[in-house]
C-alpha positions as CSV (number, residue, x, y, z in Angstrom):
1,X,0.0,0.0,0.0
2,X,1.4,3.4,-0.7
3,X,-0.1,6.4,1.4
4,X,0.6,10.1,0.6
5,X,1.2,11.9,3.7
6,X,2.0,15.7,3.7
7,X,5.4,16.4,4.5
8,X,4.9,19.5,6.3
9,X,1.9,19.1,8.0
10,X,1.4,15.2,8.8
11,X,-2.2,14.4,8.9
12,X,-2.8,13.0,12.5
13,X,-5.3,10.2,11.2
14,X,-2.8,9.2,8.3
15,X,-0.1,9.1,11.4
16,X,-2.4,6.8,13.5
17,X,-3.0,4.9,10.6
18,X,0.6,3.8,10.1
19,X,1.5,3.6,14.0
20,X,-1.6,0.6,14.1
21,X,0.5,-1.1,11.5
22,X,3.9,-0.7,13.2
23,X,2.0,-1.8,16.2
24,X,0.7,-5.0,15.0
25,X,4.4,-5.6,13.7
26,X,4.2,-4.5,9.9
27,X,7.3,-2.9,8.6
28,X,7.0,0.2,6.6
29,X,9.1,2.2,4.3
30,X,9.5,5.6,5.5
31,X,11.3,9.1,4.7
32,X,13.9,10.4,7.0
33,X,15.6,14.1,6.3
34,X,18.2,12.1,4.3
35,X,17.3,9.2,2.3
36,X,14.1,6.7,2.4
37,X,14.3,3.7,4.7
38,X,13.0,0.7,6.0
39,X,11.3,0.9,9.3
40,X,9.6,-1.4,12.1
41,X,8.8,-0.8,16.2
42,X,11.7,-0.9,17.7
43,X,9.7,-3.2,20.5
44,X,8.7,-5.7,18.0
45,X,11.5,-7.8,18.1
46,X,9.2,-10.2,15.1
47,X,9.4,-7.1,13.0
48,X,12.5,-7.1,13.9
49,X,13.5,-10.2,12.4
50,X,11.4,-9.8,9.3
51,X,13.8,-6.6,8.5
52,X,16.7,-8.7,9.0
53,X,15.2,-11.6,6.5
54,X,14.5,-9.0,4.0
55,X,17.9,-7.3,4.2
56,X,19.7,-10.4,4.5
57,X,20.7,-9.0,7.8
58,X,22.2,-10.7,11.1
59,X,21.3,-8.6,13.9
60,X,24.4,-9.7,15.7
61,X,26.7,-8.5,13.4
62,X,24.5,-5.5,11.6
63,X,24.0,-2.0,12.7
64,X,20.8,-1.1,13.1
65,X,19.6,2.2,13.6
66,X,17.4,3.8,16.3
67,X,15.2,7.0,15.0
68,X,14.2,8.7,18.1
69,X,12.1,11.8,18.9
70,X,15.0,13.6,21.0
71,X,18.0,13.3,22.7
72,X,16.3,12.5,26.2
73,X,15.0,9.4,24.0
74,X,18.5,8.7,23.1
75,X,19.5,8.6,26.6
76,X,17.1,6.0,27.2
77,X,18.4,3.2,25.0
78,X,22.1,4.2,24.6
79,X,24.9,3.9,27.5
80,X,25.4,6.7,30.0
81,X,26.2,9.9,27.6
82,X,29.1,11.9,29.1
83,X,28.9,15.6,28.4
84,X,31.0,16.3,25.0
85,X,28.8,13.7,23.1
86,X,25.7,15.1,24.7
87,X,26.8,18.7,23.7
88,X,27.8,16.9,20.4
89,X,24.7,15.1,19.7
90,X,22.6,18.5,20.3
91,X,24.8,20.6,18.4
92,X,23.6,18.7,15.4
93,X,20.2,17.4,15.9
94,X,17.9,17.2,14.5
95,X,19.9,16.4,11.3
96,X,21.1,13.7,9.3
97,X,23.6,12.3,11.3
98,X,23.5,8.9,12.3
99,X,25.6,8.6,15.9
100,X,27.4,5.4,16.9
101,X,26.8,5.0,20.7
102,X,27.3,2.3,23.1
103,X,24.4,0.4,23.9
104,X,22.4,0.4,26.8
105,X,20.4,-1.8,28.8
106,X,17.0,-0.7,27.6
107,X,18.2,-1.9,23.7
108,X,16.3,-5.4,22.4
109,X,18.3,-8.1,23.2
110,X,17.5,-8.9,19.3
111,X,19.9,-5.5,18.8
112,X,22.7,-6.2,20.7
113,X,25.3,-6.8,18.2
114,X,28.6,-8.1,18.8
115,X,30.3,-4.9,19.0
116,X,27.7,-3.4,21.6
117,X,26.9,-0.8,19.8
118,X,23.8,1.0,18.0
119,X,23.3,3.6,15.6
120,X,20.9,6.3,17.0
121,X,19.3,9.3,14.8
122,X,16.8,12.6,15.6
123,X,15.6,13.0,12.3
124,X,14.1,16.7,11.1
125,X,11.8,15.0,8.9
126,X,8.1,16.2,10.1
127,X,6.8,12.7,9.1
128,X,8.7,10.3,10.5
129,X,8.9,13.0,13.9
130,X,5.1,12.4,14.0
131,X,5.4,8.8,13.8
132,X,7.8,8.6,16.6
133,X,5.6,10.9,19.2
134,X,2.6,8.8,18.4
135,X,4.1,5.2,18.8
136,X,5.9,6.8,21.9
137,X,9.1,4.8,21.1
138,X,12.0,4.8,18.6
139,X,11.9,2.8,15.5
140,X,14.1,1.1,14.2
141,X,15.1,1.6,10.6
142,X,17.8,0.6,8.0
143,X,18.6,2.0,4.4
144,X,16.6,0.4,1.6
145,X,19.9,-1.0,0.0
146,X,23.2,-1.8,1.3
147,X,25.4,1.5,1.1
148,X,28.0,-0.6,-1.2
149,X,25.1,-1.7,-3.9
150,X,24.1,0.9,-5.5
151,X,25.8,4.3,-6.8
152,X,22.7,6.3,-5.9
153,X,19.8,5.4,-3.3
154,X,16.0,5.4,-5.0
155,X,14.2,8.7,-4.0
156,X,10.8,8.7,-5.8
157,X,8.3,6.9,-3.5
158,X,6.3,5.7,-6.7
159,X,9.6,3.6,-7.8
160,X,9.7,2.3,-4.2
161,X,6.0,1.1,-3.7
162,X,6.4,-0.7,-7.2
163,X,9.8,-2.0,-6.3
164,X,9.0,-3.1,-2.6
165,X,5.2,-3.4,-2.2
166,X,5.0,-7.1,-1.7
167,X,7.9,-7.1,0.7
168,X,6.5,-4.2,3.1
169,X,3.3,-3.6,5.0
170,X,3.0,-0.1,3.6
171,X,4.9,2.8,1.3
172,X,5.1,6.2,2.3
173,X,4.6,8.8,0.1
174,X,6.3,12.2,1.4
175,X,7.3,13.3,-1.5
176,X,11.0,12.9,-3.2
177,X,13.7,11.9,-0.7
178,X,17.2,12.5,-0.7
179,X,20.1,11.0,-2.1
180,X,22.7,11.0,0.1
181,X,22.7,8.5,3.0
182,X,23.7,10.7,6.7
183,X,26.4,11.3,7.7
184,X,27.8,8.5,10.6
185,X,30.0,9.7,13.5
186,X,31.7,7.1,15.9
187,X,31.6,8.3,19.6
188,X,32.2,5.4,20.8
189,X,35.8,6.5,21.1
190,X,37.6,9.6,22.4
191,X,37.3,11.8,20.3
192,X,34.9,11.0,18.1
193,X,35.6,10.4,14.5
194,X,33.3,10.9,11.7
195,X,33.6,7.7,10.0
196,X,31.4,8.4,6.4
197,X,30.7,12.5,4.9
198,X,26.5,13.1,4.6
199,X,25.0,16.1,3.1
200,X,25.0,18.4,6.1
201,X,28.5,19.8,7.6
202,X,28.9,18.8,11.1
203,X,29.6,20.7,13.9
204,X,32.1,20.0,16.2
């Protein structure tokens, strides 16, 4: 199914429409403030899984990423932030920046790779911000394609609903996305490192 949902002003039954489906474990393709992506309840460890089949993903050794409404979110699911990645992480958000943190106790077990780590994001895309606040939990999402498939990630919804409409529970339609992936900084390490350029320049 592909639904059209207004980019700047999200209509709220549209919203609740797509939070029943996460809900009942559907997995969705959704736009972020960089490029569209593949998203499920980040509670739903069975959506979880069905990500993982589809992407030909092991959660143990993949890098999943958590899209939250705000940094107190972040907190929640992420090992204890010390102040320079806090300051760090608000300098830039919301953005596309995708931020390596360790993970915390709160995180699926499903999640907990090998390298105890996750991939957190506060996305300024008004849809996918709406989707958060009303599931009242992160999701968790992952590109479309593997970053080393493809020289340039699909943007037009219509090409995505055609290409992936019998592989997801529903298409979002908010409007062209973009096609460069965020950029990905490592804080897991002192200092932090930013380990892949997006389209935004990051403040340090």
């Amino acid at each position: 199914m592909l639904l059209e949902i207004h980019p700047e002003n999200p209509q709220g039954r549209y919203i609740r429409q797509v939070t029943d489906i996460l809900k009942d474990g559907g997995i969705i393709v959704i736009p972020t403030d960089a490029v569209y992506g593949i998203a499920c309840d980040s509670s739903n460890q069975k959506a979880i899984g069905k990500i993982g089949r589809l992407k030909n993903l092991d959660p143990a050794k993949a890098l999943f990423t958590l899209l939250c409404e705000d940094i107190a979110q972040v907190a929640q699911y992420a090992w204890q932030l010390d102040n320079q990645v806090f300051k760090l992480i608000k300098r830039n958000t919301p953005g596309p920046f995708t931020f390596i943190l360790k993970s915390g106790r709160a995180l699926p077990k499903l999640l907990l790779n090998r390298r105890k780590t996750i991939g957190v994001r506060i996305p300024a895309n008004r849809i996918a911000q709406a989707i958060i606040k009303e599931l009242g939990r992160p999701l968790i999402s992952t590109s479309l394609v593997a970053d080393d498939d493809i020289h340039q990630y699909p943007n037009d919804p219509f090409d995505i609903h055609e290409e992936y409409q019998n592989r997801v529970d529903l298409v979002i339609d908010g409007g062209l996305g973009g096609l460069d992936p965020t950029a990905v900084v490592d804080c897991t390490q002192t200092p932090c490192e930013i380990i892949r350029q997006g389209p935004v320049e990051f403040i340090e």
